[in-house]
C-alpha positions as CSV (number, residue, x, y, z in Angstrom):
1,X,48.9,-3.6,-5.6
2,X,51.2,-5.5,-3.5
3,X,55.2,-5.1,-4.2
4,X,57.1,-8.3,-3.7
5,X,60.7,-7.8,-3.0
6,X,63.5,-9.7,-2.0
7,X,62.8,-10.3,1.8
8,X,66.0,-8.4,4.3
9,X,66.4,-11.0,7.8
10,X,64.3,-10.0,10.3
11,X,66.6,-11.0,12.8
12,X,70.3,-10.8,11.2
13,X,71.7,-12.9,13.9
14,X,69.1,-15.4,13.5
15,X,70.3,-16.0,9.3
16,X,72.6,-18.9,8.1
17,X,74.4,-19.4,5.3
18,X,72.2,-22.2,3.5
19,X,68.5,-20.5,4.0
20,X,67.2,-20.9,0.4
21,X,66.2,-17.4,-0.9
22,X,62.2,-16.1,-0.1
23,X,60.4,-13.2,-0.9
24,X,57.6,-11.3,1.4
25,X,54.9,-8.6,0.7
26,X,53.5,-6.6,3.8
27,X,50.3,-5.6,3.6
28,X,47.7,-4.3,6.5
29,X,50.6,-4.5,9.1
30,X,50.9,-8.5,8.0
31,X,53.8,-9.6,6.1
32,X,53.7,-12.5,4.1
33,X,57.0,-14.7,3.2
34,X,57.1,-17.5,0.9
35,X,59.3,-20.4,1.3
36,X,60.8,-21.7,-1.4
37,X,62.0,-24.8,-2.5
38,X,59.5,-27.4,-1.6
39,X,58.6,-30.3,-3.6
40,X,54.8,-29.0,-3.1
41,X,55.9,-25.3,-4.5
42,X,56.1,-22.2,-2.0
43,X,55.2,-22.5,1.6
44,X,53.6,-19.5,2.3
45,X,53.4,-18.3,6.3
46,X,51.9,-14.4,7.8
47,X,53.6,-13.0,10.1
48,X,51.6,-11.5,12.7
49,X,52.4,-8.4,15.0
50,X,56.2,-9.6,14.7
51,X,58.1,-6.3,14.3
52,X,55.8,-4.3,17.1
53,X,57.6,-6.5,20.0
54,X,61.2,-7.3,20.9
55,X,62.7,-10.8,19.4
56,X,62.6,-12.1,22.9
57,X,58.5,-11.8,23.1
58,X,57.0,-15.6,23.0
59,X,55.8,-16.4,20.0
60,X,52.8,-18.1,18.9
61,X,52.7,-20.5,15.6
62,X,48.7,-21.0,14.3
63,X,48.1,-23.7,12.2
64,X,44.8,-23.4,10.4
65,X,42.1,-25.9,10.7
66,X,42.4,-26.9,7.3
67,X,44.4,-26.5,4.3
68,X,44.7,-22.4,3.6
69,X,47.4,-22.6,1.2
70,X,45.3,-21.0,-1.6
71,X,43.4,-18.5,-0.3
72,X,45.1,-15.2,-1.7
73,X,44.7,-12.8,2.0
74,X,46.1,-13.4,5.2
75,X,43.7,-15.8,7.6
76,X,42.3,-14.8,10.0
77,X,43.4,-15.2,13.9
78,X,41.4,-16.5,16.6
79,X,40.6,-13.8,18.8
80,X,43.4,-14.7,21.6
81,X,45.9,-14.7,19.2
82,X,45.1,-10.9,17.6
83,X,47.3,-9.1,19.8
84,X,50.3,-11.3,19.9
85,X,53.3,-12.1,17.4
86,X,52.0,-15.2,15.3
87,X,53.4,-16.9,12.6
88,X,50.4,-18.4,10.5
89,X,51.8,-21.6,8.4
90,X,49.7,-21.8,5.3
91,X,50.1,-25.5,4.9
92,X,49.4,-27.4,1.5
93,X,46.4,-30.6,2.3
94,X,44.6,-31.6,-0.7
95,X,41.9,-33.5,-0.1
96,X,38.6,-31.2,1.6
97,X,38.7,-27.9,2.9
98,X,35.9,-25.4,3.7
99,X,38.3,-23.1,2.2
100,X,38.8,-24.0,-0.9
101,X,38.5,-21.4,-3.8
102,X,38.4,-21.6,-7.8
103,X,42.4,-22.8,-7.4
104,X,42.1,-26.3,-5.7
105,X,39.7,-28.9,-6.0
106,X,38.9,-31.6,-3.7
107,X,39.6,-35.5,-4.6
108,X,37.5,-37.8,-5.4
109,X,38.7,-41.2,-4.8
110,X,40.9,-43.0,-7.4
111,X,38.5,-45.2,-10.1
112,X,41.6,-47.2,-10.4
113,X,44.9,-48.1,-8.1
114,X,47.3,-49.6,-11.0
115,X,47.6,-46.2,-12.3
116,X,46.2,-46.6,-16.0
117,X,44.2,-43.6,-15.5
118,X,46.5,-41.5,-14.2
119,X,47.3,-38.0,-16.3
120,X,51.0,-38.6,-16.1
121,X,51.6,-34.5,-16.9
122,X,49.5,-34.0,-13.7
123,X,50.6,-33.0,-10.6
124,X,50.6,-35.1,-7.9
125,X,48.1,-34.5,-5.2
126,X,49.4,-32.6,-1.8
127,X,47.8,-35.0,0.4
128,X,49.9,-36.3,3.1
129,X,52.9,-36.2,3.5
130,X,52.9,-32.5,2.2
131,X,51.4,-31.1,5.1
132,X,54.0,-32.1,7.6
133,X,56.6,-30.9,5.2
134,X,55.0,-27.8,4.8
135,X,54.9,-27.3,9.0
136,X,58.5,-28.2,9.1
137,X,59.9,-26.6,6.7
138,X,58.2,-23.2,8.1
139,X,59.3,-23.9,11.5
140,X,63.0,-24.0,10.6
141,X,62.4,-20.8,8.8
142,X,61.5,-19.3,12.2
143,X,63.9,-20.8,13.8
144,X,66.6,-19.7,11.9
145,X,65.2,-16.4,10.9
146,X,63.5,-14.7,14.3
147,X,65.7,-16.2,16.9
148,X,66.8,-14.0,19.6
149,X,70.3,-12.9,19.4
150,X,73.4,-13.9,21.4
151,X,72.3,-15.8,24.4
152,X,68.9,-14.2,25.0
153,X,65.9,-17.3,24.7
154,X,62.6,-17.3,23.2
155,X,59.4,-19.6,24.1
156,X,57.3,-20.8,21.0
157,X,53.7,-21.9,21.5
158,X,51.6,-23.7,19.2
159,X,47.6,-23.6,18.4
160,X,46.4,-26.1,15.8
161,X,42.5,-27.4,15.2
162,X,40.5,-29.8,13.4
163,X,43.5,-31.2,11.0
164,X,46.2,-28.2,12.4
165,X,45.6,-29.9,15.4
166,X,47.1,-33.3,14.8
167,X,49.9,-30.8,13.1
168,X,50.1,-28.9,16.1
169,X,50.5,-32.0,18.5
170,X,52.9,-34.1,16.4
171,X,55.4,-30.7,16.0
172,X,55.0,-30.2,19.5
173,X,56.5,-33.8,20.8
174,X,58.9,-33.4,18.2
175,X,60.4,-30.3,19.2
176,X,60.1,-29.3,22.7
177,X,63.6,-29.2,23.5
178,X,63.8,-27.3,27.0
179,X,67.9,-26.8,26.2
180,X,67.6,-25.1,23.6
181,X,67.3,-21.2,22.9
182,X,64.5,-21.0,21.0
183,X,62.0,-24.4,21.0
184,X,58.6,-25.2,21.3
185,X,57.6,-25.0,25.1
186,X,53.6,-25.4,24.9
187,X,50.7,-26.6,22.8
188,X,47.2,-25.9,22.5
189,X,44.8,-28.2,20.1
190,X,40.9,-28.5,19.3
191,X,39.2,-31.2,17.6
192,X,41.9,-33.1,15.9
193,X,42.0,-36.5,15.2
194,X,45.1,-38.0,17.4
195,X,44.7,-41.7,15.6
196,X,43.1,-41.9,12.2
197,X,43.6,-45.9,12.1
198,X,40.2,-45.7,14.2
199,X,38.5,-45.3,11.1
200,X,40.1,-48.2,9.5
201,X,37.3,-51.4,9.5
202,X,40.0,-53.4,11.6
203,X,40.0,-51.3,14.6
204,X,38.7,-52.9,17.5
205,X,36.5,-49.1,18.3
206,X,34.7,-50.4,15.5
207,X,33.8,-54.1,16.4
208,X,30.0,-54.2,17.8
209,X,29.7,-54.4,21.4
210,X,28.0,-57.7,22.6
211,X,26.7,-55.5,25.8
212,X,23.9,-53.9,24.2
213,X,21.3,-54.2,21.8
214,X,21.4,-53.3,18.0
215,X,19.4,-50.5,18.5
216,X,22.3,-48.0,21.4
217,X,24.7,-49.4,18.9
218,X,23.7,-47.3,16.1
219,X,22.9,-44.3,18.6
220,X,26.8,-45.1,20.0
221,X,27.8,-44.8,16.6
222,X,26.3,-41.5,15.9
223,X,28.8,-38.5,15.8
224,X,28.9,-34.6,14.6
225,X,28.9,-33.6,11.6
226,X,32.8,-32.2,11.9
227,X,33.8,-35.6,12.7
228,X,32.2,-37.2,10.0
229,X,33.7,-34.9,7.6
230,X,36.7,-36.3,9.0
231,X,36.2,-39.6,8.4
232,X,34.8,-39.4,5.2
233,X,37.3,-37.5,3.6
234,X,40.4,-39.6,5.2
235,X,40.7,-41.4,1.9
236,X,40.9,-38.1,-0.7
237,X,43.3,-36.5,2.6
238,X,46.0,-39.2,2.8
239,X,45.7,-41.1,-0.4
240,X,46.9,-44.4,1.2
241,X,46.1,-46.3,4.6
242,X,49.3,-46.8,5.3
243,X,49.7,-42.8,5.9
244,X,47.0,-43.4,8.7
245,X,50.1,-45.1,10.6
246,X,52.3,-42.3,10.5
247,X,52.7,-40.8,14.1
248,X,53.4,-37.5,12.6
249,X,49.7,-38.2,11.3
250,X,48.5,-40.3,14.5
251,X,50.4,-38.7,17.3
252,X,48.8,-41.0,19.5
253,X,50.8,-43.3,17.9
254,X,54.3,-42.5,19.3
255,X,52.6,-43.7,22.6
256,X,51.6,-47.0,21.0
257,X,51.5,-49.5,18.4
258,X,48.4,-49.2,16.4
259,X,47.2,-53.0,16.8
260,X,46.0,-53.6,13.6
261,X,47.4,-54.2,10.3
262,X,47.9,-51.7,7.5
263,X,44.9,-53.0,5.0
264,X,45.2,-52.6,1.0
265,X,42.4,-50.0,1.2
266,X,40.6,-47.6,3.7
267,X,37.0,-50.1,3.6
268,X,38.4,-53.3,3.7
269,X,40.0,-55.3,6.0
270,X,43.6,-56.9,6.3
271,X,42.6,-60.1,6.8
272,X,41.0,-62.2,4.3
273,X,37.6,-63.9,5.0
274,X,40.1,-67.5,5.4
275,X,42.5,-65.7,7.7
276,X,39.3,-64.5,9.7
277,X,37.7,-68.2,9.5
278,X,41.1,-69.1,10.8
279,X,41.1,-66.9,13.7
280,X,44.4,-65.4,12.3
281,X,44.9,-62.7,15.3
282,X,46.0,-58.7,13.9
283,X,48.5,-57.9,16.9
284,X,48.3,-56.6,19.9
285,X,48.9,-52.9,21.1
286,X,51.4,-52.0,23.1
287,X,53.4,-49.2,24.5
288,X,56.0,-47.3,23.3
289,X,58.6,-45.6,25.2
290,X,58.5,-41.5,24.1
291,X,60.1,-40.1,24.5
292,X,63.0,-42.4,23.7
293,X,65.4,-42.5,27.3
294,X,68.5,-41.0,25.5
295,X,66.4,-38.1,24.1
296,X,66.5,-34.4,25.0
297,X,62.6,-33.8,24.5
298,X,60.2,-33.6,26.8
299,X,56.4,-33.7,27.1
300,X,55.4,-30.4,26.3
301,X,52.6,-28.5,28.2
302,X,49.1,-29.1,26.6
303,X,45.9,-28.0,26.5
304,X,43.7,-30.5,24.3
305,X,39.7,-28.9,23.4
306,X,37.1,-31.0,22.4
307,X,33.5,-30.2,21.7
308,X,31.0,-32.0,23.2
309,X,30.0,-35.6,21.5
310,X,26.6,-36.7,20.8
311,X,24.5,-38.2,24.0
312,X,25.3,-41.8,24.8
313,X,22.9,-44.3,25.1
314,X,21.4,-44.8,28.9
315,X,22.8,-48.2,29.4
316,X,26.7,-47.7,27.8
317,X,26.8,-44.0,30.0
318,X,25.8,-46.0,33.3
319,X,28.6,-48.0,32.6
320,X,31.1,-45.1,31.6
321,X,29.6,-44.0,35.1
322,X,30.7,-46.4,36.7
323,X,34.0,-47.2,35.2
324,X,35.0,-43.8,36.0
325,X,33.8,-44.2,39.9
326,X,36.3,-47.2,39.8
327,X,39.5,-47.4,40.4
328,X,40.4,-47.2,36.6
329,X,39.8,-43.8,34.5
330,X,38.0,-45.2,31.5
331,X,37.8,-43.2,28.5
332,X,34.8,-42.1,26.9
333,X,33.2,-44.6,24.6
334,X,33.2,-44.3,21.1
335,X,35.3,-43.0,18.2
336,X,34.7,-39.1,18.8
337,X,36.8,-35.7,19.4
338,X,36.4,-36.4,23.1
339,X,37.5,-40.1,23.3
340,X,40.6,-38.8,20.6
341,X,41.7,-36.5,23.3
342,X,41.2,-38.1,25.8
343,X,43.2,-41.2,24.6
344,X,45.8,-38.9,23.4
345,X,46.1,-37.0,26.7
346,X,45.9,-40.6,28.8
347,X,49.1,-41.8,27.2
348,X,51.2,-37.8,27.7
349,X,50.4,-38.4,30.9
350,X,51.6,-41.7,31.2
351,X,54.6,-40.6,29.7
352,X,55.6,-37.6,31.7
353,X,58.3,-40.1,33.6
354,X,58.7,-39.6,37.5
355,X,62.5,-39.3,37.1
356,X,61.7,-36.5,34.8
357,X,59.6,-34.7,37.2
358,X,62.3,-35.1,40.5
359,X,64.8,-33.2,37.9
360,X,62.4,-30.3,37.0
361,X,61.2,-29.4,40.2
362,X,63.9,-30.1,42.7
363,X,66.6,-27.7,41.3
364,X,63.9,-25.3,42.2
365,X,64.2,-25.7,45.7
366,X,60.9,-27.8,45.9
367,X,62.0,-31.0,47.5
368,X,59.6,-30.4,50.5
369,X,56.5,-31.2,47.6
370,X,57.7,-34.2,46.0
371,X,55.5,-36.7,48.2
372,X,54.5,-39.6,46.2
373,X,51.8,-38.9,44.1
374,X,53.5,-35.3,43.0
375,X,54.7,-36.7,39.7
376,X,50.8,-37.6,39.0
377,X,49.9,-34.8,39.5
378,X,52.2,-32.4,37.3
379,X,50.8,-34.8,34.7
380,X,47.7,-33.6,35.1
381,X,49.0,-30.1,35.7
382,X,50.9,-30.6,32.4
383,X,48.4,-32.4,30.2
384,X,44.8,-30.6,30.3
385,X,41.9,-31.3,28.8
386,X,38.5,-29.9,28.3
387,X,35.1,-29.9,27.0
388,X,34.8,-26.3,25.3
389,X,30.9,-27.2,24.7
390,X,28.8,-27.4,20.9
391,X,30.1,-26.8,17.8
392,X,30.4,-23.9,16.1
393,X,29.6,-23.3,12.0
394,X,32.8,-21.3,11.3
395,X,35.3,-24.0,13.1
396,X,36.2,-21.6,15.7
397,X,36.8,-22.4,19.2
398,X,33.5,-20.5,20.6
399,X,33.6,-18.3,23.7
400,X,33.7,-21.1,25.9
401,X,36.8,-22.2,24.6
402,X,38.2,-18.6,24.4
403,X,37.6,-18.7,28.5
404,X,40.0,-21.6,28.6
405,X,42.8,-20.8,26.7
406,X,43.2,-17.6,27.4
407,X,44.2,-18.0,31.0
408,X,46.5,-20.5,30.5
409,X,48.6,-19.1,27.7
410,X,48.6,-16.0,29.9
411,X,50.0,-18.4,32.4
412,X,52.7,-19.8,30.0
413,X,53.5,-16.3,28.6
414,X,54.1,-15.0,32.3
415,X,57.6,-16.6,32.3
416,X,57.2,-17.8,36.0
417,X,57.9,-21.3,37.4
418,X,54.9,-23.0,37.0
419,X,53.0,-25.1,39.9
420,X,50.9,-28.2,40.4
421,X,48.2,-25.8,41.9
422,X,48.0,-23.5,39.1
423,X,45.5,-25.7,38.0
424,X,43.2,-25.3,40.7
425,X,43.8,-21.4,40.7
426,X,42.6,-21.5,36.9
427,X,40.0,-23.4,36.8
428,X,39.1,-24.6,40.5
429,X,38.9,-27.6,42.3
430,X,40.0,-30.9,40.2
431,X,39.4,-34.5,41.1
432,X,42.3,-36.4,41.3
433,X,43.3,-38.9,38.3
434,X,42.9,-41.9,39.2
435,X,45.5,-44.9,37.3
């Protein structure tokens, strides 16, 4: 039987004043804390291999790949994470789970919107925003709870997949804060969905290509059976399209403006059948500046996994053949974990500003290696992304993507200066992005 007690700081330097009281229970060298005070109840995190190493050791943050709130033991790591100190968020996300026990349930859509059939003695459902509450209010915990002490700094790293991943990303942007103490330094994700306003009818992914015939449209269309469980449950996950817009939801979205409009519903359009007769124009995307000029964050390091997508059709893959022979790196075609990543990753880079890059490297005494295309490519250094091959049942990573990560976070954990060509020692020989 598990004892719960009033929880003692694990790192007294690291308490404040106005931390709202949480209990823990350790069990099989795993202590579990629960946050209290939430409008969603207790946010309940496992803390992983914390007390074995010293408060200075980088530590890893997992979020799950789907909501694990209610399952009643400690989840279970990904194999490169066993040995290290983790800090598992058991985030609250109504909606679908392969998780899900006797205690939730997963939502059908709404048979009405006016809310006559609402149970008003109900709870409400912890779709989003819950979840990014949930992530945030756990990462202040650790910030204010396992912080080194006095002047000492600590590197956090985060691993997110399937909807952690989108979690993962938007919490890394947020707070990688290189000034600070303690902050988020790094970022690995696998299969999220960066933009969910691709599954909204409106989106110009969706619009049939005049290029080929009806029959490589539907094979275009095709995609995995992860990512359709994606988009079919988007509804029951955020419980209104105008959530889809949310860049903590979309991180892709803090690059850009979406382009569309937000409609009334998730199948229907914004535009009435007389605004479409009328040519009526949704607007146009754009970029964003992020981060914002007068910001201390920074583009964190990134490693973005994606299993591989369904084959294309012969004539659409010529042409992705040759756009990417061109001078212009095209993404891959379609609305799939590959093209998400890849549109996610295109935009980081784009990001990581030149200025930015002269300030890094030249304190280090690297002037001699700034020629002109360095600042390109410590974006590529910085922003990675890989195919980590076929899915897996269990929504794992796989071996493949196990040989990926685990030389870069040991790369990240190592605490040295890191280099443009510690790409090429990884993983050999890249080609050169082309803008």
């Amino acid at each position: 039987m598990r004892k719960w007690f009033r929880s003692r700081c694990l790192i007294s330097a690291g308490l404040r004043d106005h931390i709202k009281r949480h209990y823990s229970a350790a069990t099989n060298d795993v202590e579990r804390v629960a946050i209290t005070g939430g409008s969603s109840g207790d946010t309940i995190i496992d803390l992983h291999n914390i007390s074995k190493l010293s408060p200075e050791s980088p530590l890893l943050i997992y979020l799950p790949p789907f909501s694990t709130a209610s399952i009643d033991k400690p989840f279970q790591l990904p194999t490169f994470l066993k040995r290290r100190p983790t800090v598992v968020v058991n985030y609250h996300w109504d909606g679908f789970s392969p998780f899900e026990t006797s205690k939730t349930k997963q939502i059908d859509p709404p048979a009405s919107t006016d809310g006559s059939n609402e149970d008003e003695s109900s709870p409400p459902p912890l779709s989003w925003p819950v979840p990014i509450h949930d992530t945030t209010r756990a990462y202040d915990w650790i910030i204010q709870n396992l912080s080194p002490p006095h002047t000492q700094r600590r590197n956090i790293y985060l691993y997110g997949s399937y909807l952690g991943a989108s979690l993962a990303v938007s919490l890394a942007l947020t707070e990688t804060r290189p000034h600070e103490r303690m902050a988020v330094r790094g970022c690995v994700a696998f299969n999220g969905i960066y933009n969910w306003t691709k599954f909204l009818a409106d989106h110009p992914i969706n619009n049939p290509d005049p290029n080929i015939d009806a029959e490589e449209e539907v094979l275009l269309r095709q995609d995995d059976a992860y990512f359709r469980q994606m988009k079919q449950y988007a509804e029951a996950l955020f419980g209104n399209p105008n959530h889809l817009f949310d860049p903590f939801a979309s991180p892709t979205l803090f690059f850009i403006t979406p382009g569309l409009y937000a409609p009334s519903s998730f199948t229907e359009s914004a535009l009435s059948p007389g605004e479409e007769l009328l040519l009526f124009k949704p607007p146009k995307s754009s970029r964003l500046v992020f981060p914002p000029r007068t910001s201390t964050l920074r583009i964190p390091e990134t490693l973005l996994l994606h299993t591989k997508p369904p084959p294309l059709p012969p004539s659409v893959l010529k042409q992705w053949y040759a756009g990417k022979d061109g001078k212009k790196n095209k993404a891959y075609p379609g609305n799939n974990f590959q093209s998400q990543a890849e549109e996610l990753g295109k935009y980081m880079r784009l990001s990581i500003d030149k200025a930015e890059t002269l300030r890094d490297f030249s304190w280090e005494g690297l002037e001699e290696e700034l020629d002109k295309d360095f600042w390109t490519k410590e974006a590529d250094r910085r922003i990675q992304i890989h195919d980590v091959g076929g899915i897996n049942k269990d929504h794992t990573l796989g071996r493949k993507g196990e040989e990926v990560v685990a030389p870069w976070l040991e790369l990240q954990l190592s605490g040295r200066p890191l280099r443009t060509s510690d790409v090429q020692d990884l993983y050999g020989p890249r080609k050169r992005r082309e803008q």
